[in-house]
MARKE-468295 format. One line per 8 residues: their letters; for each residue x, y, z of C-alpha. Coordinates in steps of 0.05 Angstrom, whole numbers, plus 5000, padded with zeros to 4 digits. Layout:
BEGIN
a> X/Y/Z; ...
This chain:
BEGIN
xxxxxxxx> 8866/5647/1521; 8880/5589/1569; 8833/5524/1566; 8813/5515/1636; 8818/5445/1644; 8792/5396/1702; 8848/5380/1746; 8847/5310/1781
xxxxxxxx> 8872/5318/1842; 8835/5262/1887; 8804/5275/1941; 8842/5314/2006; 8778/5320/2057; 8776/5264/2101; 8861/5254/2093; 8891/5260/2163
xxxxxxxx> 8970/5259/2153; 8984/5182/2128; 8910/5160/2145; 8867/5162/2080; 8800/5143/2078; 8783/5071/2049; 8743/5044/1997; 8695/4993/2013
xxxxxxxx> 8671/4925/1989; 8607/4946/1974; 8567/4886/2017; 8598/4909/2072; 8588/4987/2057; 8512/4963/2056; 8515/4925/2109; 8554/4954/2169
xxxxxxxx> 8545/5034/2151; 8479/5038/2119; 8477/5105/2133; 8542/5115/2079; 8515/5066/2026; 8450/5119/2033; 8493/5173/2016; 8529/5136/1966
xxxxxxxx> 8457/5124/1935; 8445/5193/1935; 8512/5212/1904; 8497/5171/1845; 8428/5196/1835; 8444/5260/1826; 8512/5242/1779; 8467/5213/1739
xxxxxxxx> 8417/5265/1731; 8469/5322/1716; 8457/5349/1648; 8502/5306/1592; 8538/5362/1569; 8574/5377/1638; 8636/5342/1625; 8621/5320/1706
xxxxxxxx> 8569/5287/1687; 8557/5209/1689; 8545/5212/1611; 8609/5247/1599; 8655/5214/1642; 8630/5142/1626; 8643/5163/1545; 8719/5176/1552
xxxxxxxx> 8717/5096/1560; 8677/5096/1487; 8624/5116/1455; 8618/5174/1430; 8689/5178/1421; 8684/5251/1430; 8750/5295/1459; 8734/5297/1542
xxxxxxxx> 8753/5371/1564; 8773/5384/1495; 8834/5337/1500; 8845/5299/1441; 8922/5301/1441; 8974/5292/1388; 8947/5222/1365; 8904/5217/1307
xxxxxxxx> 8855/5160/1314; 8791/5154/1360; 8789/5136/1427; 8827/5131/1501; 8830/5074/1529; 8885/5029/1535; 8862/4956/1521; 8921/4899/1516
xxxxxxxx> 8971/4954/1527; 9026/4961/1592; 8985/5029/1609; 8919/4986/1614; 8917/4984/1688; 8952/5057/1705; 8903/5095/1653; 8843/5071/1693
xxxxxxxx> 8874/5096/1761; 8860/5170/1744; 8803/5154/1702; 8767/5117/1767; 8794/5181/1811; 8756/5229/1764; 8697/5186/1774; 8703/5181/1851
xxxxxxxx> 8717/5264/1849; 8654/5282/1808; 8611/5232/1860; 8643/5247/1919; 8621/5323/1899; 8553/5304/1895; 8550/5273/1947; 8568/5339/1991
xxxxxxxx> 8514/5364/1942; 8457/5317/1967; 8478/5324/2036; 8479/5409/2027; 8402/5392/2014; 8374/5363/2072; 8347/5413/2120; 8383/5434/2183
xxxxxxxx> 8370/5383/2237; 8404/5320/2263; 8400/5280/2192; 8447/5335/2155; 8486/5339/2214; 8498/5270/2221; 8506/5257/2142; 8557/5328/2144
xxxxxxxx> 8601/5287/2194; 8607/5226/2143; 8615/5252/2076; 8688/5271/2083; 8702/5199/2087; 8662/5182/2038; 8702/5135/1977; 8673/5097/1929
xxxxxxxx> 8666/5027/1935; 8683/4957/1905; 8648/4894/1877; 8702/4845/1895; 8680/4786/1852; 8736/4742/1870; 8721/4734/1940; 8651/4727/1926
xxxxxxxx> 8631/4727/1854; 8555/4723/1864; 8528/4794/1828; 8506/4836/1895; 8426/4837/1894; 8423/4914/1899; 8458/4918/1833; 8422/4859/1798
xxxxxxxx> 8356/4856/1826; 8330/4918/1861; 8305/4962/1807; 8277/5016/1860; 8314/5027/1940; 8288/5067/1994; 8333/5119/2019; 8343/5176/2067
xxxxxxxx> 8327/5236/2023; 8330/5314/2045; 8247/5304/2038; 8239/5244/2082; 8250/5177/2062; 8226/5156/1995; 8233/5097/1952; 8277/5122/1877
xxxxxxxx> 8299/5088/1822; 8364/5051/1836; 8424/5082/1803; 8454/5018/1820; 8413/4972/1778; 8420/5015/1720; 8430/5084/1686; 8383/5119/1641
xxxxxxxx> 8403/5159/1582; 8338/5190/1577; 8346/5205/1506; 8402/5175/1452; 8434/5209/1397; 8436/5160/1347; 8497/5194/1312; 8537/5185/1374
xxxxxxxx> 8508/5115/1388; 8497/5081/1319; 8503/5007/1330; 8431/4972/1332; 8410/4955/1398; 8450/5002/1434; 8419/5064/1407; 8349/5031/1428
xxxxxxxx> 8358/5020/1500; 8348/5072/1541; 8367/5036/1600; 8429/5000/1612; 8426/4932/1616; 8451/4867/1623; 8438/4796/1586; 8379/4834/1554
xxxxxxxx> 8330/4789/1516; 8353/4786/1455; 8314/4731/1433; 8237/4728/1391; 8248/4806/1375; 8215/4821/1310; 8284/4860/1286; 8226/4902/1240
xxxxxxxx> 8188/4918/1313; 8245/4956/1337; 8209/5024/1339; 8151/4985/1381; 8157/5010/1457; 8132/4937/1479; 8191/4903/1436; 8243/4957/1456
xxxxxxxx> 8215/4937/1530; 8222/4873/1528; 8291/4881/1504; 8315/4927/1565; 8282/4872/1605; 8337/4834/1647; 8338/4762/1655; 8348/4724/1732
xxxxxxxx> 8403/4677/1716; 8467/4700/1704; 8527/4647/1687; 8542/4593/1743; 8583/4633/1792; 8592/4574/1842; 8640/4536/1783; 8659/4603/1746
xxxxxxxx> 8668/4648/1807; 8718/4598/1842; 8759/4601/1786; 8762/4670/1777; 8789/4669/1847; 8837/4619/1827; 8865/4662/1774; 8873/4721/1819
xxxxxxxx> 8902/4679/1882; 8954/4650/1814; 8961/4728/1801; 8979/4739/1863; 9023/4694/1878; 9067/4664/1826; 9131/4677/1814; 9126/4691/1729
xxxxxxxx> 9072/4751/1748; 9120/4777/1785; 9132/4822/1724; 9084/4888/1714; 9086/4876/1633; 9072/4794/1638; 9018/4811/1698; 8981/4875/1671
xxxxxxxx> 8958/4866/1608; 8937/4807/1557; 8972/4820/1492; 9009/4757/1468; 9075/4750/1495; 9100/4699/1449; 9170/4678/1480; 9159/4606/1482
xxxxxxxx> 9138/4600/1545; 9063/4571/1572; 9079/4602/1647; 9040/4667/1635; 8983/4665/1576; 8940/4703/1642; 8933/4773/1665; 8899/4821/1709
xxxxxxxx> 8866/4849/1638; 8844/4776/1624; 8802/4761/1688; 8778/4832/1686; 8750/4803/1613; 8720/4747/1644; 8674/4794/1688; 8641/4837/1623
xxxxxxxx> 8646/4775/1579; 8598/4740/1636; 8558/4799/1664; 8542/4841/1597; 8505/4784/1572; 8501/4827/1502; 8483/4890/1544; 8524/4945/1550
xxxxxxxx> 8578/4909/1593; 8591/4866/1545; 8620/4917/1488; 8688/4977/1508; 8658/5027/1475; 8594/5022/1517; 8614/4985/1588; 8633/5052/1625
xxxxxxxx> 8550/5070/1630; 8537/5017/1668; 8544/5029/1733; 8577/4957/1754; 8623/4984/1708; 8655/5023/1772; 8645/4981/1815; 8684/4924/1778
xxxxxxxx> 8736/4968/1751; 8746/4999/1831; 8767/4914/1847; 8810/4909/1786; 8844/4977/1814; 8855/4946/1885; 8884/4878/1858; 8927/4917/1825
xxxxxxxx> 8947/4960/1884; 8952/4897/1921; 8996/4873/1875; 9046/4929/1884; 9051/4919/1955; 9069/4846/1935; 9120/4867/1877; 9149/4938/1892
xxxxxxxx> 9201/4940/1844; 9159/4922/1779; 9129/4972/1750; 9107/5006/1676; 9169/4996/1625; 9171/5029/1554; 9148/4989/1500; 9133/5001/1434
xxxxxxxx> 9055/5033/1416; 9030/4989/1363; 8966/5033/1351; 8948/5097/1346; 8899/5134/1393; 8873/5203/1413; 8934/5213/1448; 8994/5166/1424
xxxxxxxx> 9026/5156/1356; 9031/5082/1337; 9109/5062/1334; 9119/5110/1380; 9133/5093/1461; 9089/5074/1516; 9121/5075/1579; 9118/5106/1646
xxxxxxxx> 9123/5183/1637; 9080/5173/1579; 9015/5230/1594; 8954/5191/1607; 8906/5229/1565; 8847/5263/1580; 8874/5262/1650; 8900/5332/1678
xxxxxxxx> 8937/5335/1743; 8938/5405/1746; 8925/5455/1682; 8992/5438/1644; 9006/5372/1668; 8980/5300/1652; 8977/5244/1702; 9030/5193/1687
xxxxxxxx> 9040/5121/1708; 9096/5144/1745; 9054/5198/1775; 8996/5158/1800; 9048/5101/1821; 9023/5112/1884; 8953/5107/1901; 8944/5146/1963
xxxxxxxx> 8959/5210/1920; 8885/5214/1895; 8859/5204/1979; 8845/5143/1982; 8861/5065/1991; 8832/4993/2005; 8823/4967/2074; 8878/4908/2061
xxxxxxxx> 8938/4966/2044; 8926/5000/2112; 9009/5029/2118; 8999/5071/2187; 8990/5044/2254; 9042/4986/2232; 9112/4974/2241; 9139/4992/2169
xxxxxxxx> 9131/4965/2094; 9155/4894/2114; 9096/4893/2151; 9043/4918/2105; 9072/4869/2059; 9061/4808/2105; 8996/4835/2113; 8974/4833/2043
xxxxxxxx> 9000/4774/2042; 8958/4741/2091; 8901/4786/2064; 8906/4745/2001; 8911/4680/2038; 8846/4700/2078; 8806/4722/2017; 8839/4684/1958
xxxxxxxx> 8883/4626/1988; 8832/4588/2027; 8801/4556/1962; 8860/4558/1923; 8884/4488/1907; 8953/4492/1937; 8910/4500/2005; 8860/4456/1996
xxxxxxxx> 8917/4397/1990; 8945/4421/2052; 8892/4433/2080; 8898/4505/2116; 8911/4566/2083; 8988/4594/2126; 8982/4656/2151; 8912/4673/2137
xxxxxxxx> 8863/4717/2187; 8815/4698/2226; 8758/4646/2233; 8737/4615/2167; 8689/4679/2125; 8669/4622/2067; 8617/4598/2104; 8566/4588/2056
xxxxxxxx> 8597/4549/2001; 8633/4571/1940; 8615/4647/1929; 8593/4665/1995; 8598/4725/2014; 8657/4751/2055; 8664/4806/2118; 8717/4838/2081
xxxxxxxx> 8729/4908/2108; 8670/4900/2169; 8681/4957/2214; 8753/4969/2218; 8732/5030/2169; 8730/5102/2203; 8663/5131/2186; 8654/5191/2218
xxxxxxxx> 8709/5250/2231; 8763/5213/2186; 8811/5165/2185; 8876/5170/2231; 8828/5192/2291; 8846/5149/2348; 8773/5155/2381; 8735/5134/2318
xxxxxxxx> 8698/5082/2346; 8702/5012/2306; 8776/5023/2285; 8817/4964/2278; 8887/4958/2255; 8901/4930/2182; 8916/4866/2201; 8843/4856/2235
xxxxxxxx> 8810/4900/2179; 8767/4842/2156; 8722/4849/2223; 8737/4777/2241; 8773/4784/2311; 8836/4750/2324; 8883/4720/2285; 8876/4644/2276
xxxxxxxx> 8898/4599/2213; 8836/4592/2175; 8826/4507/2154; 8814/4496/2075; 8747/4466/2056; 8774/4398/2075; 8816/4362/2117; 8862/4359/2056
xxxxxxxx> 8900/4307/2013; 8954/4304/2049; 8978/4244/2007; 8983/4278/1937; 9040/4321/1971; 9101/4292/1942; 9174/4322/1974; 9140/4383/1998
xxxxxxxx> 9106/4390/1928; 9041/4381/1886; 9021/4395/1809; 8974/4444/1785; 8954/4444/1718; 8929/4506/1669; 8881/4514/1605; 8926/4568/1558
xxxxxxxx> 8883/4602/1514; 8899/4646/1459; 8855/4676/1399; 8849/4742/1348; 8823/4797/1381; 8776/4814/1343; 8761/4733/1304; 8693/4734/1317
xxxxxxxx> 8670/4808/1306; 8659/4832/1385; 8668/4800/1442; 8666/4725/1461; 8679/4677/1511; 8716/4611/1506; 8687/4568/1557; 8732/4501/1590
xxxxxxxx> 8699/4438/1612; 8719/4387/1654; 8669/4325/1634; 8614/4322/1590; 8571/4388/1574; 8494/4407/1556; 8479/4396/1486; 8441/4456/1485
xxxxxxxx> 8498/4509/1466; 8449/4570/1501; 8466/4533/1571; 8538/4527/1573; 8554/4576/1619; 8511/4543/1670; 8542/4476/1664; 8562/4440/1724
xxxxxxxx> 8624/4413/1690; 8644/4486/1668; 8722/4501/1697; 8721/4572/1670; 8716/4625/1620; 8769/4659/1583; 8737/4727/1550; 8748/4769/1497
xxxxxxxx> 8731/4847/1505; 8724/4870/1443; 8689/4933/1395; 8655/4902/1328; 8717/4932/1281; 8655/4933/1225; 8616/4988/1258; 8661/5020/1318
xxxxxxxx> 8684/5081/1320; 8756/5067/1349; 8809/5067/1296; 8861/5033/1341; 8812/4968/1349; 8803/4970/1269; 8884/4965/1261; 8884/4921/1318
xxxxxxxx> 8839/4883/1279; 8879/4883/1214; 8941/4859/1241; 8907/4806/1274; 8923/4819/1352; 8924/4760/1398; 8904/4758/1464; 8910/4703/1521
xxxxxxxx> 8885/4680/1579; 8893/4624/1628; 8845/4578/1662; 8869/4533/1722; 8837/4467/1722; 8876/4442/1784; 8815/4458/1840; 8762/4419/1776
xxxxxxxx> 8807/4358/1784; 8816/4361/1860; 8732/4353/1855; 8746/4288/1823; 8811/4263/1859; 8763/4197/1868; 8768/4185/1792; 8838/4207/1796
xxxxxxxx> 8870/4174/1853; 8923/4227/1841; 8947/4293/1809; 9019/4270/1773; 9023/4269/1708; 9011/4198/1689; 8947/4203/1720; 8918/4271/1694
xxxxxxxx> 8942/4277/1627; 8897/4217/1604; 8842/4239/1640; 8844/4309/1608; 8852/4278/1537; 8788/4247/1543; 8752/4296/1598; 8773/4370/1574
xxxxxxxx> 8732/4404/1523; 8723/4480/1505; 8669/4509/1458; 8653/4581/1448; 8597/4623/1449; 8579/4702/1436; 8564/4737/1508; 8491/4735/1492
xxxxxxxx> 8509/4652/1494; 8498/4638/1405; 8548/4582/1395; 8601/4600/1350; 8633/4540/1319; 8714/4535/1338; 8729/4530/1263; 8702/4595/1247
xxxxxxxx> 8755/4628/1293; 8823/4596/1262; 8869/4639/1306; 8845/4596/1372; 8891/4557/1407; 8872/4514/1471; 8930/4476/1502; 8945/4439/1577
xxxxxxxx> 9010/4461/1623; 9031/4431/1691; 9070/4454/1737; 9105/4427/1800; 9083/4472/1866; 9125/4479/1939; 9067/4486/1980; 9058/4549/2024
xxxxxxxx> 9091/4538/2095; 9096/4599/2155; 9167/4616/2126; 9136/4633/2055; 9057/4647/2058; 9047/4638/1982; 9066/4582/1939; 9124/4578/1902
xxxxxxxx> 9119/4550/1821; 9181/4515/1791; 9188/4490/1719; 9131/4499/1667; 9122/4437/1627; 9068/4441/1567; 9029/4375/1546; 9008/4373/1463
xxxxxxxx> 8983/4304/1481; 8925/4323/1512; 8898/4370/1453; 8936/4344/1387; 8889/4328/1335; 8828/4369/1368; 8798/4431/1341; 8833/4494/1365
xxxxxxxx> 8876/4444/1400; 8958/4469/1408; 9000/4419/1380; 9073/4402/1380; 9114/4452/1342; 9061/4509/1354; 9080/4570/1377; 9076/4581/1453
C-alpha cells in the first residue's frame, strides 16, 4: 500500500496570474494591516495547539530542524545517520525554502481555520476577504536589528477572536510544549523548560533544585537586555549590504554557506550561513535559539529564517546565473550518503512535491512556485527582468546601502528610494513594505486600494537619493576609490562543545567577560551554530566533529573606523594598520556570555584584510572591490592571531 505523503505545493489562493501575494516585514504587517497581523496571531495559536503527533503540527514541523531526530512523514531516506538539515553545506539555503513553505502551508491552513470560526457577521466576512493573501512574515534584522517588542516583550496580546476580543498568550513570545519527553529531549535544561526561551537565567540555579517549579521558573524567565544592537546590528547590515554587493559573492557556493573554503584567498571567509549564525548565536542567549537541534520551536525561529530566505531571493535577482553546483557530501544524513554528491537535483528530504517526487534545488529555484514573494522582487507591473534587477538594486541601497561605509564616505547612497527611513539612529526601524501590499481580494487586482508599484513598495513616495548619515568624507576618496578593511575569522565547528560567539573590538573592552556583548567598542560577532557532539543526537555533527570542520566568517571593521576618522585622519593603509595592531581585540564567550579563554579553542584564527573600493556612482549602484590584500602584521604574535605562512 502507498504512503500518503504531504505534498508541498505552496500556496495557490490569493495567486492572480504573475501577481503572488507578499510576505511582510513583520513591523509593518503590525503596523499598517493590523487586522492581518490579528489573523496571523490567530494562525499561530492554533498551530501551536494542534496535537504533537499531527505531523502539521508546530511540534512536528519545528523537529525536522532537530530534536527528536525522528523520520517527518515517515521519510528517512537512503542515508543512515540522524538528522535533516543542511548546516555548512551548498543545499543550506535551498533545504530551508521548502522547509519554510511547509511551515507557511500548515499556518496559512489555520488560519482559514480560525477565520471558519468566527460567527457570520461583518468580522468573518471581512477576515474571509483577507486570508487568501495571507503569507507569513519576516523579522528583517538587518534593516533594523532591534528584536520587535511583540516577540520579546509581550508575553500576552489582545486580539480579534471568533468570541469577542480577548487578551491570549502570545505565540509570538514563545511556544509551549506543554509536556517533554525526556527521551526525545535529553540534554539538561532543555528537557526542563516548558517554554521556549531566550537568554534564560542560567545563573544562581541550584543544578540539584532542578525538579523545584520556582527554580525551573526562574529559569524560563527571560532577561530585558539582549546584546548591543546599535554596534552589533549595524554590522550585521554591513555584512549583508558586503553580501550583496561584492563581486567574490557573486558565486552561490562562496555566498551560501560557511564551510572553509581554503584556496588562499581572504576575499570571502563570510556567508549568508554566517550572519544567519550571528542572529541565534546573539538571540538564543543559551535558550533554545541558541542550539540546531532545538532553534526551530522558537517561533523567531521563522521569522528569522523567512529574512535569511528573502536575502537569498534577493540575491538571485542580483546573480541569476549562480546557482547550486555538485559537490562532494562529506557527511552522512537521513537522506544523503557521505562521499556521495550534493548538488542541484539532489531530493531535499523530508520534502515531497507531490507523492513520488522530492523538491530539489533546482525545483524550488524559483520562489514564486510555493505562492509567494517579498515586496522588493515585485516582477509584474514592470518593464522586464532588467528592471526588477535595478530595483533590487536600489532596494538594497535604500535598506542596506545608506549606512554602509562606501556611502557614508560619499555621502549619499546612488540610486536609493525615497526620503531617508533611518530616522532614529542606528537600528531604527524602517517602512519597508508600508502599504504597497494588496490586502484584500489578492494581488494583481488593479482596484486594491494602497497598491504601489515595486519600485515605491517601501511606502515612502517618490523617488529621491537618500543622503548618508553625514555629509561625508569626501577627502578619504582617493581616484574614485576608498579602503575597507575586514576581521576573517575561522575556528572548529564544534572546538568548544556547542555554540559560541567570537566577538571583535575596536578599542578597549569591559573587564567583566559577562558584558562583552554590550560593549560600546564591540565591531561585531562572528557565531558558531553548533549541536554539543557529546550528547546530540545528529551523527553528521559527531563526524563533523571528528574531522575537525572549520567554519568562517567575516566582520567589516571599515564603518568602526569611520567612527574614529578623528584619531585616524585617514583610512590607507599606513594609517590603519597601526591603529588596528594596537586597537583590535577579539575574545570569546559561550551564548549564555561564560568567557572561554582563546587558548582553549586552538583551531581559531583571527586575521585583518583590506581592500581598495570604486565607490558606487548612477552608472553602477553598488560598489565595486578590486584586489584583496591580507595584513599578518596586525595579529602576528597574538593569541588566535593569523600569521604569515598560515593558511588562508
Amino acid at each position: 500500500m502507498a504512503t500518503n505523503y504531504f505534498n508541498i505545493t505552496g500556496i495557490s489562493e490569493g495567486v492572480n496570474g504573475p501577481a503572488v501575494p507578499l510576505r511582510q516585514e513583520i513591523r509593518a504587517l503590525q503596523s499598517t494591516n493590523p487586522d492581518m497581523f490579528n489573523l496571523y496571531i490567530l494562525g499561530l495559536q492554533r498551530m501551536q495547539s494542534l496535537p504533537k503527533a499531527d505531523r502539521l503540527s508546530w511540534f512536528q514541523i519545528a523537529g525536522i530542524h532537530g530534536r527528536p531526530y525522528a523520520a517527518w512523514d515517515n521519510v528517512r531516506g537512503n542515508g543512515n545517520a540522524s538528522g535533516y538539515c543542511t548546516h555548512s553545506s551548498i543545499l543550506f539555503l535551498t533545504w530551508h525554502r521548502p522547509y519554510l513553505a511547509l511551515f507557511e502551508q500548515s499556518l496559512f491552513e489555520n488560519v482559514k481555520a480560525a477565520v471558519a470560526a468566527f460567527p457570520a457577521g461583518p468580522i468573518k466576512d471581512k477576515f474571509t476577504r483577507l486570508a487568501p493573501s495571507f503569507r507569513m512574515p519576516y523579522w528583517d534584522w538587518a534593516a533594523d536589528a532591534r528584536v520587535p517588542d511583540v516577540v520579546l516583550n509581550q508575553e500576552t496580546i489582545e486580539v480579534e477572536t471568533a468570541t469577542g476580543r480577548q487578551i491570549i498568550r502570545n505565540p509570538l513570545y514563545s511556544y509551549n510544549f506543554g509536556s517533554i519527553n525526556r527521551a526525545e529531549f535529553p540534554e539538561n535544561r532543555y528537557n526542563t523548560w516548558l517554554n521556549t526561551v531566550r537568554y534564560p537565567n542560567l545563573r544562581n540555579i541550584n543544578p540539584t533544585d532542578k525538579g523545584n517549579p520556582a527554580q525551573v521558573a526562574a529559569q524560563m524567565r527571560q532577561i530585558e537586555k539582549l546584546p548591543n544592537p546599535g554596534t552589533n546590528g549595524l554590522n550585521l547590515r554591513d555584512r549583508v549590504y558586503a553580501l550583496l554587493s561584492r563581486n567574490n559573492y557573486q558565486n552561490f557556493a562562496f555566498f551560501s554557506n560557511d564551510g572553509w573554503n581554503n584556496n588562499g584567498n581572504p576575499d570571502d571567509y563570510d556567508s549568508l550561513e554566517s550572519v544567519h549564525n550571528t542572529i541565534h548565536g546573539t538571540i538564543g542567549g543559551g535558550g533554545h535559539m541558541s542550539t540546531p537541534a532545538y532553534a526551530g520551536f522558537d517561533p523567531i525561529f521563522w521569522l528569522h529564517h523567512t529574512n535569511v530566505d528573502r536575502i537569498f531571493a534577493i540575491w538571485q535577482v542580483l546573480n541569476p546565473n549562480s546557482y547550486v553546483v555538485d559537490q562532494r557530501a562529506r557527511y552522512s544524513t537521513f537522506w544523503s550518503q557521505a562521499n556521495g554528491t550534493e548538488g542541484p537535483t539532489t531530493t531535499l528530504l523530508p520534502f515531497h512535491q507531490n507523492n513520488s517526487t522530492y523538491w530539489t534545488s533546482l525545483t524550488c529555484r524559483n520562489l514564486k512556485t510555493f505562492g509567494s514573494t517579498y515586496p522588493e522582487l515585485i516582477d509584474w507591473g514592470v518593464v522586464g527582468p532588467d528592471q526588477v534587477r535595478v530595483n533590487v538594486q536600489r532596494a538594497v541601497q535604500t535598506l542596506y546601502g545608506r549606512t554602509a561605509p562606501v556611502n557614508r564616505i560619499l555621502g549619499e547612497a546612488p540610486g536609493a528610494i525615497g526620503a531617508s527611513t533611518f530616522t532614529g539612529g542606528p537600528g531604527a526601524a524602517v517602512t519597508v513594505g508600508g502599504p504597497g501590499i494588496p490586502q484584500t481580494d489578492g494581488p494583481g487586482d488593479e482596484k486594491t486600494e494602497g497598491y504601489v508599484p515595486a519600485q515605491s513598495s517601501y511606502g515612502q513616495g517618490e523617488q529621491q537619493p537618500i543622503q548618508a548619515e553625514n555629509t561625508g568624507y569626501l577627502d578619504l576618496i582617493k581616484d574614485g576609490t576608498v579602503y575597507e578593511y575586514f576581521c576573517n575569522v575561522r575556528a572548529d565547528k564544534y572546538a568548544a562543545g556547542g555554540s559560541f560567539n567570537v566577538h571583535i573590538f575596536l578599542g578597549e573592552f569591559n573587564s567583566d567577560a559577562t558584558q562583552r556583548a554590550y560593549d560600546d567598542n564591540l565591531v561585531g560577532t562572528f557565531s558558531i551554530f553548533a549541536n554539543d557532539p557529546e550528547t546530540t543526537g545528529c551523527e553528521k555533527c559527531q563526524n563533523e566533529a571528528e574531522d575537525g570542520l572549520i567554519v568562517t566568517g567575516s566582520i567589516p571593521l571599515t564603518g568602526a573606523l569611520l567612527d574614529r576618522i578623528p584619531e585616524l585622519n585617514s583610512l590607507e593603509p599606513e594609517n590603519v594598520i597601526p591603529y588596528l595592531q594596537s586597537k583590535l581585540h577579539w575574545r570569546c564567550n559561550r551564548p549564555d556570555d561564560t568567557p572561554i579563554p582563546r587558548e582553549e579553542i586552538p583551531s581559531l584564527k583571527v586575521g585583518v584584510a583590506s581592500v581598495p573600493v570604486e565607490v558606487p556612482s548612477p552608472d553602477h549602484l553598488l560598489p565595486k572591490y578590486g584586489e584583496w590584500q591580507p595584513h599578518y602584521q596586525v595579529t602576528a604574535g597574538r593569541t588566535a592571531g593569523l600569521v604569515e605562512g598560515d593558511d588562508l
